[in-house]
Steps between C-alpha positions, in 0.01 A plus 500: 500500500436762237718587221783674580659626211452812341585502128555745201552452135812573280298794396520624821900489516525924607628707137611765751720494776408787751765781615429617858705825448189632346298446821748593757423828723846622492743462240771211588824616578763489203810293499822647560843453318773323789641860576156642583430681216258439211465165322689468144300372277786321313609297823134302449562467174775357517384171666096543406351567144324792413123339496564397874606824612170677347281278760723596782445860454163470389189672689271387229192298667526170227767353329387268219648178488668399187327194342782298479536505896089450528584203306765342729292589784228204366701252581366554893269805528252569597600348805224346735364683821364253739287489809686335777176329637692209705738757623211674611339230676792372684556876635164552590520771374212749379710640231477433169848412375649525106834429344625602184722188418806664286650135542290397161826668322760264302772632736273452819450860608390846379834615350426426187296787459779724496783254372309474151436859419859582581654258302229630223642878545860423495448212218324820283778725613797281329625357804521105517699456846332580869679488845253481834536401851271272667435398886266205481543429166144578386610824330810331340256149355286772390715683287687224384137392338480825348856489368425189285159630400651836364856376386722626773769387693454456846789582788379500910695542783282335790553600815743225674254370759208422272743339273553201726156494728322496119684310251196428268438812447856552333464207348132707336748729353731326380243242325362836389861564341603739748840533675482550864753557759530524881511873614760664586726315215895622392343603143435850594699762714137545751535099597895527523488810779206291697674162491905662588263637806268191579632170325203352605230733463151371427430783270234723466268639232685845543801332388364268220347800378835710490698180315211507220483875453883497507492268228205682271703797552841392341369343199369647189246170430344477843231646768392483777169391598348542827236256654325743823555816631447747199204654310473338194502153678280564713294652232532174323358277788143663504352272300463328774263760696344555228389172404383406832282858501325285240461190648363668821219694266442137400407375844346805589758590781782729567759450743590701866852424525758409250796290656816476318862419573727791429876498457593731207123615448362272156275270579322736800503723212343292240235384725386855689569802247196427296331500757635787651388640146163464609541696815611772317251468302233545729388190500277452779579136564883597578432753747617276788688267291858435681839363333690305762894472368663197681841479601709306662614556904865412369528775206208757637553759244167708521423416865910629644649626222512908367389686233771637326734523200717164483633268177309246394839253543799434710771695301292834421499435146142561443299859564406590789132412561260638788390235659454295861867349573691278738818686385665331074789329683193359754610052508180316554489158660472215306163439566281258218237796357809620294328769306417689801835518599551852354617878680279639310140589385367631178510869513110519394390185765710751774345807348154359601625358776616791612250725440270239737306355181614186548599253817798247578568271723795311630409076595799233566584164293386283700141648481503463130605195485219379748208700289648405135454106681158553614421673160630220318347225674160724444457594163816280343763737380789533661586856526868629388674636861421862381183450428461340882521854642180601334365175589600572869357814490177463321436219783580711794217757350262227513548375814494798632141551344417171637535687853354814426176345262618706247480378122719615235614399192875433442702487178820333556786561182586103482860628296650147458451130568811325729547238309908589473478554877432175639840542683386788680183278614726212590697730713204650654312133580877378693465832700839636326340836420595797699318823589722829435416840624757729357620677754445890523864576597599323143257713315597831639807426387427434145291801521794730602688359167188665279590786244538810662266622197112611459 
């Protein structure tokens, strides 16, 4: 069997992160204040610093990365791409099949890539405390990592679910010096009104997100940091597209399709807007090129949601975003690919998405589960439950070639390994896991709870 891994040098670690703004055809559509009207510029401030706030609003092409984060970002990157040759040959398929493995990261997933330069702004701007909300807890390890490389404290509310199916990954945080608490708690007013409703709700990034903000927002010392969903993050992850652009040029090759899983927007981001870059660019190669965004059946926010003004949490204290939504006060079920559980989408993934750049679609648990197996027992890795869906995905393409003759090559985003998900696998191997298909009437009537705004 050839060699299957595609490798860069440190030297090749991106000094730019690119800004898709500058390539869009239209203009994305602003954020709103909660009444409607125009966003003040002091609300952001007062739970993000000043340097952050420049690379949400900016529409320049290339954002240089400051050497101290390039530095951090040795510790893993480049990260390999590899050719999934066994997984090839036990499809039968005629596609040629890559992954770029973001698992290589100390914290096991791609967050990183935005947890470290975030901590690096805020650190510059004076403030040593962050607050964040995490579903999985890949966004909450990673930021915890970031907090003791930068000399910050640490404080995440993790959504109540994940809390108990993933207990290592708390216990990442907290060996990372972190504090972490089940969302929705009794420390802030957001978690008090959910639980005097729900004693026993599960949670729900929404919420986690409205008990951190709530706390940024009421102390002097803190912000807020956000791991999905907005520009700069998202802005943060393309390292990852553009490394592999590399590594392709390397091999001579250049992919078809793009498969990633999609909850908030990052990691599809990171992967596909440099290459979406080169479509803009003319690039003759990307003509055809097609970005697949993978959801999940149970929270389907691109394939059954609406585009329209909603907050980006439960309680309506952040702006109001345009973007593809199941409705802020939408409850997911507690299904194991926790950072997919979100109402949401990133306002610039639903831009695209809605202007028919881009494609989505919706594929149950139980799927994932059985093509994150067969991908582990082909080319070793154990894929993290989010990363299944692109898995799944990527593997329905190429079986579908297999029928039609067709060959294409497939680049799957491989986010995260599973190695703090082994529960989810043990549930899935006694047949405990359970399908949901979130029913239309529920959605509608999220929907008819949106901000009568826009």
């Amino acid at each position: 069997m050839p060699e299957t891994k595609i490798l860069l040098e440190e030297k090749d670690i991106p000094t730019h992160w690119y800004n898709i703004v500058a390539d869009l055809p239209n203009p994305p559509a602003p954020p709103l204040g909660g009444d409607g009207g125009p966003l003040a510029a002091e609300k952001m401030l007062a739970i993000f610093p000043g340097n952050i706030l420049e690379q949400e609003m900016s529409v320049e092409r290339w954002i240089p990365i400051p050497e101290p984060v390039r530095e951090a970002y040795r510790l893993w990157r480049p990260s390999p791409l590899v050719r999934a040759h066994r997984l090839e040959a036990a499809l039968g398929t005629p596609c040629k099949i890559y992954y770029k493995y973001e698992g290589v990261s100390p914290a096991g997933s791609h967050k990183p890539n935005s947890a470290i330069p975030q901590a690096y702004y805020n650190k510059v701007a004076g403030i040593n405390r962050l607050t964040t909300e995490t579903g999985a807890g890949q966004w909450g390890s990673s930021l915890a990592l970031a907090g003791q490389m930068f000399g910050l404290e640490i404080r995440v509310y993790m959504v109540k679910v994940s809390y108990h199916q993933k207990p290592f990954r708390r216990s990442m945080m907290q060996t990372w010096g972190a504090e972490v608490f089940a969302s929705p708690t009794n420390m802030t007013e957001a978690g008090r009104r959910v639980l005097a409703e729900d004693p026993d709700s599960q949670g729900s990034l929404g919420i986690a997100i409205s008990e951190a903000v709530e706390e940024a927002a009421s102390r002097a010392d803190t912000n807020y940091a956000l791991g999905s969903v907005l520009n700069h993050v998202l802005l943060h992850q393309t390292v990852i597209g553009q490394e592999a652009k590399k590594q392709f040029d390397k091999v001579g090759d250049y992919p078809d399709m793009i498969f990633a899983p999609c909850g908030g927007g990052c990691n599809f981001a990171g992967v596909t807007f440099p290459f979406f870059a080169d479509k803009a660019a003319g690039d003759k190669r990307a003509q055809n090129l097609r970005f697949i965004a993978v959801e999940p059946a149970s929270c389907p926010t691109l394939t059954k949601g609406v585009y329209a003004y909603d907050f980006g949490d439960a309680s309506g204290y952040t702006p109001l975003m345009k973007m593809y939504t199941l409705g802020h006060d939408f409850m997911p079920p507690g299904i194991h690919a926790g950072g997919l559980r979100y109402h949401g989408d990133s306002p610039l993934v639903s831009q695209l998405y809605h202007e028919k750049l881009i494609e989505a679609v919706a594929v149950p648990q139980r799927a994932t589960f059985d093509a994150g197996v067969q991908f582990a027992r082909t080319e070793g890795i154990i894929p993290a439950p989010e990363s299944c869906h692109a898995v799944r995905a990527a593997i329905d393409e190429a079986l579908r070639c297999k029928q039609t003759g067709e060959s294409k090559t497939l680049l799957i985003n491989l986010s995260g390994h599973g190695h703090f998900d082994m529960a989810s696998y043990d549930k899935y191997f006694a047949g405990e896991l359970e399908d949901y298909e979130h029913p239309d009437h529920a959605i509608k009537a999220a929907l008819e709870r949106l901000p009568k705004v826009g």
